[in-house]
C-alpha positions as CSV (number, residue, x, y, z in Angstrom):
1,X,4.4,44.5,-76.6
2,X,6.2,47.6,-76.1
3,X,6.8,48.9,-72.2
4,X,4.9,52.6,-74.3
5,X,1.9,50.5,-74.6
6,X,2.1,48.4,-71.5
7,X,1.7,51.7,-69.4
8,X,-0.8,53.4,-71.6
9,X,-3.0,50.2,-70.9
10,X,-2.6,50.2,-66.6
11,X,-3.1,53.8,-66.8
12,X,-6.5,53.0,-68.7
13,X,-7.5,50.2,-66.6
14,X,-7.1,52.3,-63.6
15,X,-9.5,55.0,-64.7
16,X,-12.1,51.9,-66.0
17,X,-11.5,50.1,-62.6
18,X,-9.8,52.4,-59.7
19,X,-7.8,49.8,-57.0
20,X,-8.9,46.0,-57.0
21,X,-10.3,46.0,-53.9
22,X,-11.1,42.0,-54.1
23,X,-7.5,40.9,-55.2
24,X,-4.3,41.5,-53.2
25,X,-2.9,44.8,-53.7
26,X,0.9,44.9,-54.3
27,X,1.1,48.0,-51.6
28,X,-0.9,45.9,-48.9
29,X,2.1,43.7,-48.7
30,X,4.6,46.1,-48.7
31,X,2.9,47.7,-45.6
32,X,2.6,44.6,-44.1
33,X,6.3,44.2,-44.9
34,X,7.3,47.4,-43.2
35,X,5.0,46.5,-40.2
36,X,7.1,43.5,-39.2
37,X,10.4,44.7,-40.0
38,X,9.8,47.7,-37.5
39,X,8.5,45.7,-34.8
40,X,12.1,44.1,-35.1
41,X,14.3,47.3,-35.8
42,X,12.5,49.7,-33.6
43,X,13.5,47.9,-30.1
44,X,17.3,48.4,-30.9
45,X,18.4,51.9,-29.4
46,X,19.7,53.6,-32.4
47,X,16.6,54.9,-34.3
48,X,17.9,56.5,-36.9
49,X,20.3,53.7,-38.1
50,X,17.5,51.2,-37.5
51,X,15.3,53.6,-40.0
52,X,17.8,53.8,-42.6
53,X,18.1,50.1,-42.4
54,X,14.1,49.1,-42.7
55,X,13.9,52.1,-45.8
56,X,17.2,50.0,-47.5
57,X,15.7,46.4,-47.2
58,X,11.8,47.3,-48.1
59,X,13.4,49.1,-51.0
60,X,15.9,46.5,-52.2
61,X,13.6,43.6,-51.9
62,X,10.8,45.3,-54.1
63,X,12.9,46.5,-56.6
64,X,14.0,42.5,-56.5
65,X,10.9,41.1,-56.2
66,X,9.4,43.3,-58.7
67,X,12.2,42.9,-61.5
68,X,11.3,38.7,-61.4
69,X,7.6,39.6,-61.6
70,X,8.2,41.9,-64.1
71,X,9.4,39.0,-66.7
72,X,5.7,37.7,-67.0
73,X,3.6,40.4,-69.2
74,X,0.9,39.6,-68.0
75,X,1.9,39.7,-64.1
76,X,4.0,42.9,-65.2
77,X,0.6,45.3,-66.8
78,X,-1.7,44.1,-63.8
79,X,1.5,45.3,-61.2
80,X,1.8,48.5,-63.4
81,X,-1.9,48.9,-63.1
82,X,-1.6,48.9,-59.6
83,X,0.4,51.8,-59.4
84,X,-2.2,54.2,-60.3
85,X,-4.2,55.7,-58.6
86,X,-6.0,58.0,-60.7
87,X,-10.0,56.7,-60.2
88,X,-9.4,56.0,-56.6
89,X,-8.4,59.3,-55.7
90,X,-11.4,60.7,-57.9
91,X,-13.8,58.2,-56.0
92,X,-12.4,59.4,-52.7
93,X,-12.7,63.1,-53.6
94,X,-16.6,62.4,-55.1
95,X,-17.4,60.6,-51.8
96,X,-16.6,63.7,-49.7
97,X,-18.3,65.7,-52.2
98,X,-21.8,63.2,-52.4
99,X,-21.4,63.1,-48.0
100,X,-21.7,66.6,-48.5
101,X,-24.4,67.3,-50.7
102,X,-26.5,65.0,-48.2
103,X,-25.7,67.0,-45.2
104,X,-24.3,65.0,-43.1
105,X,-21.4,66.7,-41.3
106,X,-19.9,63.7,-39.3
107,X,-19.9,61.3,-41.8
108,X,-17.9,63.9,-44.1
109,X,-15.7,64.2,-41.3
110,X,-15.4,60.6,-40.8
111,X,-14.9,59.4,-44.2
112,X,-12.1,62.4,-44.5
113,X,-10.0,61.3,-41.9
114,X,-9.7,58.2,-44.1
115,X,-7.5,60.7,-46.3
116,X,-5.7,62.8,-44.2
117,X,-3.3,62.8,-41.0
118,X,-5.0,66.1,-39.8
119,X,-7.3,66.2,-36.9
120,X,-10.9,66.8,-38.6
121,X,-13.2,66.7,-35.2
122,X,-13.7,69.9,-35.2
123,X,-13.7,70.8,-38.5
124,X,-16.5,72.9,-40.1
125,X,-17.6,72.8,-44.1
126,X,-14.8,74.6,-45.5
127,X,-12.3,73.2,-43.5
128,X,-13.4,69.7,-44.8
129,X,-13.3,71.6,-48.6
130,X,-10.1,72.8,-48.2
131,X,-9.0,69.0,-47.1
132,X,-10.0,67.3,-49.5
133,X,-8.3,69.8,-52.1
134,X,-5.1,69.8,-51.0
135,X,-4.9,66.2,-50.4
136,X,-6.1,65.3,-54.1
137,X,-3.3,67.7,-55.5
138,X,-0.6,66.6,-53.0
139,X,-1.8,63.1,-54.3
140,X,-1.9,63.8,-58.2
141,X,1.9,64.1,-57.4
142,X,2.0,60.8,-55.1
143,X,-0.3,58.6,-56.7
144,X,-0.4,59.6,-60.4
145,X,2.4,61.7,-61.9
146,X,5.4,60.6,-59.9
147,X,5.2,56.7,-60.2
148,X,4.4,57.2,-63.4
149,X,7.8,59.3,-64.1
150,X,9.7,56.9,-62.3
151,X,8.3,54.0,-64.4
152,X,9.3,56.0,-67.8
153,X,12.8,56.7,-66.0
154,X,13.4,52.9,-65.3
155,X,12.3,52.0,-69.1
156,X,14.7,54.3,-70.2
157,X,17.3,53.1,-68.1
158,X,16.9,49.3,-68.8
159,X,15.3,49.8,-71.8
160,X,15.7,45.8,-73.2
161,X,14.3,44.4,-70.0
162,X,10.8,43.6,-69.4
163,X,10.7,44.9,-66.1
164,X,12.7,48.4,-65.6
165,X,9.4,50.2,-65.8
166,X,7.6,48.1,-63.2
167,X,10.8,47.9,-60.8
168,X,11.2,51.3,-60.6
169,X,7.7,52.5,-60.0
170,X,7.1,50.3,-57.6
171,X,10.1,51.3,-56.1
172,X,8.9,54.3,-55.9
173,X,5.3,53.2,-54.4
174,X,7.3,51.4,-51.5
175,X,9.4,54.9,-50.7
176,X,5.8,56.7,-50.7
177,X,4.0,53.9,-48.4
178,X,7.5,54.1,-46.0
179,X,6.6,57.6,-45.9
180,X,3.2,57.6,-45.1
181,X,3.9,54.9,-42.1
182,X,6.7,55.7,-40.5
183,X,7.9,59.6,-42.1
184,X,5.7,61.4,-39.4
185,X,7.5,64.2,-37.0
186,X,6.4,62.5,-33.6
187,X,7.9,61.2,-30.5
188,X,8.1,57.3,-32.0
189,X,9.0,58.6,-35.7
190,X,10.9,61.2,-34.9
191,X,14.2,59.7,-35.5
192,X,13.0,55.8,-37.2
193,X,11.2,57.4,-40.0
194,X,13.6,61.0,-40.9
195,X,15.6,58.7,-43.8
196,X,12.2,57.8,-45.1
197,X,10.6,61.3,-45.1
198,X,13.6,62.8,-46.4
199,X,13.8,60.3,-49.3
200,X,10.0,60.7,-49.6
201,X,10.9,64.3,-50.7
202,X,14.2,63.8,-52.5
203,X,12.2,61.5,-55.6
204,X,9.3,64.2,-55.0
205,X,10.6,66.8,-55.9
206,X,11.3,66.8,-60.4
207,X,7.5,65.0,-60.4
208,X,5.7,67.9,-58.3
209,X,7.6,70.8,-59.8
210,X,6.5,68.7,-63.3
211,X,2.8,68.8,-62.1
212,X,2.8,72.1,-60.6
213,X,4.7,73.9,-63.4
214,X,3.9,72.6,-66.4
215,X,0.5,69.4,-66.3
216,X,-2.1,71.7,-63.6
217,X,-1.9,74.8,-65.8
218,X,-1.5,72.7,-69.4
219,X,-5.1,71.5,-67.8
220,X,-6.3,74.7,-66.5
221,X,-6.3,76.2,-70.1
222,X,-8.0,73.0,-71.7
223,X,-10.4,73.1,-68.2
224,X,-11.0,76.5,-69.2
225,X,-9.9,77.7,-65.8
226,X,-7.7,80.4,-65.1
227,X,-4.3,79.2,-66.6
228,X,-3.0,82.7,-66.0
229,X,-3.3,83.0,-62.5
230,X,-2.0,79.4,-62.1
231,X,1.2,79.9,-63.4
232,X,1.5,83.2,-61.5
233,X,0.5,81.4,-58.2
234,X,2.5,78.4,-58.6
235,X,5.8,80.9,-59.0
236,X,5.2,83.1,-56.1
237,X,4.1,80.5,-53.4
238,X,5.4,77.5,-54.8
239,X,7.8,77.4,-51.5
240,X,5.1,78.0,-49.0
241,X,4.8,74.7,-47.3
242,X,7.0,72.6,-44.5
243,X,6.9,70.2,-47.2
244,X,9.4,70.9,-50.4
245,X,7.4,69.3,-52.7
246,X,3.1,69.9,-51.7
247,X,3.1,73.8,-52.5
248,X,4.1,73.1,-56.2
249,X,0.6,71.2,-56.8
250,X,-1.1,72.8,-54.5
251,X,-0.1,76.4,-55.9
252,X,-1.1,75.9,-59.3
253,X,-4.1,74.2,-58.5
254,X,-5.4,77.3,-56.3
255,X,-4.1,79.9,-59.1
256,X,-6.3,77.6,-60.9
257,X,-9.2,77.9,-59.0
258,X,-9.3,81.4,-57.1
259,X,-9.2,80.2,-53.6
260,X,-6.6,79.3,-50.9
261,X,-5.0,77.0,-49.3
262,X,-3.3,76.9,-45.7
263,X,-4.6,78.2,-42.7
264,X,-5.3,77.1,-38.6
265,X,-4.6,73.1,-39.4
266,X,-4.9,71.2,-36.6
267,X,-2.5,67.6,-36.5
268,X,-2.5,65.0,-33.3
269,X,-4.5,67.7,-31.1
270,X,-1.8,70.2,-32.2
271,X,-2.9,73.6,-34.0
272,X,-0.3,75.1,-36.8
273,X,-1.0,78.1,-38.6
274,X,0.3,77.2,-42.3
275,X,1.5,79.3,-44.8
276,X,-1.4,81.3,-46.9
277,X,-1.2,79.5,-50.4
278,X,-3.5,81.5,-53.5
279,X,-5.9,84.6,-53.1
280,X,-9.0,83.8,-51.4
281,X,-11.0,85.6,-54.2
282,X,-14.0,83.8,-53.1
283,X,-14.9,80.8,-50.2
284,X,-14.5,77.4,-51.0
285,X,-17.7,75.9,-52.6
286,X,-18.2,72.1,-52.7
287,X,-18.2,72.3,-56.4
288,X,-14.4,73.2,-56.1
289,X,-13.7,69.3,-55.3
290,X,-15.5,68.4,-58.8
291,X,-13.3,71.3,-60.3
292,X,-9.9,70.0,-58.8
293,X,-11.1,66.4,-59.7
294,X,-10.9,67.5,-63.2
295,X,-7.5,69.1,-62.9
296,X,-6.5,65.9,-61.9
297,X,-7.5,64.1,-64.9
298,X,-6.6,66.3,-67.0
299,X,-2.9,66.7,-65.6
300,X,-3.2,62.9,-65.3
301,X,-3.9,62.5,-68.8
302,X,-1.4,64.9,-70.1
303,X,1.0,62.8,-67.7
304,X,0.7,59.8,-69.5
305,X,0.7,61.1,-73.1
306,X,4.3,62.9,-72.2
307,X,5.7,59.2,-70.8
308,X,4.0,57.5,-74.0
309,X,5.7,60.0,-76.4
310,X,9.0,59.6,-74.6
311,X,9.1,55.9,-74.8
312,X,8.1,55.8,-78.2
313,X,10.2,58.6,-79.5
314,X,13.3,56.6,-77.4
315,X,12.6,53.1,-79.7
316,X,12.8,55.1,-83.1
């Protein structure tokens, strides 16, 4: 079976079954990984070398661990499937949405600081609106679109092995989940997790200029969305974030939509005013997480025909 076809079927049996909750997930282990090799590195005094050592070994033994894996098709497509996170980052976004249409404030608040690092308390409607948007298209970049480009860059690479594809993007999955455990700007993190943010945003950066530039506004003219405006958004505040990397998605997608991102964001008790990103033409509406859960598919879908295509053009 060819690595084209192997990915076209994970990707599918993501969107059919979102993350298999009841069997082990591939990520839960590397977290648990990362969990006891910083209870050993983080009592030595230099924090930065320490950090730089726990991002090496977590990386080297996945891409190991993986590559032996990989050599068993069957072992290799449900690992590959794993990677994806398509449907569980639309079922996240609908669950806000469903909390909301109930009116139930605190449980929306609740079941959002599932998602996000911000402080959401204190948050009112819109606030948990413009949450949820800006997480699902920071995460069309994390979960969908960048493993996915990593996967067709290690097929390309190895491209008579059964498991470049599944090395590499799992690779990358253990860089993101570094990131989002130890790549935090606080007292403990600080130092131990600045190699893992800073790689976080070096193998960031081709996929969310990919999805920002070229798969939200490919979907906002099939969506039927304003196209237009999200190309002209994505190029004039595609730099206004902290992050290099979360303004590209987030730009395009609120070109797409007519609204705006940024604003009073409140993180571990501490208030930031962020960047302005898009024209508030209009509030945010709760129909605006349906709208961006459908820029997600469809810059998902256009995703994966590009890395099919390119596989399959590369064997001719």
């Amino acid at each position: 079976m060819s690595i084209a076809l192997k990915i076209l079927i994970a990707y599918c049996l993501d969107l059919v079954l979102g993350d298999p909750y009841r069997i082990p997930h591939p990520v839960q282990f590397i977290g648990r990984f990362i969990s006891k090799l910083e209870k050993v590195l983080y009592g030595y005094k230099n924090k930065r070398l320490c950090g730089v050592v726990l991002c090496i070994t977590v990386i080297a033994v996945t891409f190991m661990v993986t590559s032996l894996l990989g050599m068993i098709e069957i072992v290799e497509i449900y690992l590959l499937y794993t990677i994806f996170a398509t449907r569980c980052l639309a079922d996240e976004g609908n669950k806000v949405y469903s909390i909301l249409e109930a009116e139930d404030m605190e449980r929306a608040k609740k079941e959002l600081s599932y998602l996000v690092s911000r402080d959401t308390g204190t948050m009112e409607e819109r606030d948990i609106i413009r949450s949820t948007l800006e997480t699902i298209s920071e995460n069309t970049v994390d979960g969908i679109i960048a493993p996915m480009f990593y996967m067709v860059v290690g097929a390309l690479i190895f491209p008579n092995s059964p498991w470049g594809a599944l090395a590499f993007g799992m690779t990358y999955k253990s860089i993101n989940t570094l990131d989002s455990m130890v790549g935090y700007k606080n007292d403990r993190y600080i130092d131990f997790g600045r190699f893992s943010a800073r790689l976080d945003d070096l193998v960031n950066l081709i996929p969310a200029r990919v999805t920002g530039m070229i798969l939200y506004p490919a979907a906002s003219l099939f969506l039927r969305y304003d196209h237009r405006s999200a190309l002209r958004v994505y190029f004039r505040d595609r730099k206004n974030h902290a992050s290099p990397n979360s303004a590209h998605p987030e730009a395009a997608a609120a070109g797409a939509l007519g609204i705006q991102f940024g604003g009073e964001t409140s993180y571990f008790g501490r208030v930031y005013n962020k960047p302005t990103i898009g024209d508030r033409l209009r509030d945010f509406e709760r129909d605006d997480i349906k709208k961006n859960i459908n820029l997600m598919y469809g810059a998902s879908l256009m995703g994966i025909i590009m890395a099919v295509t390119i596989l399959y053009m590369n064997t001719i």
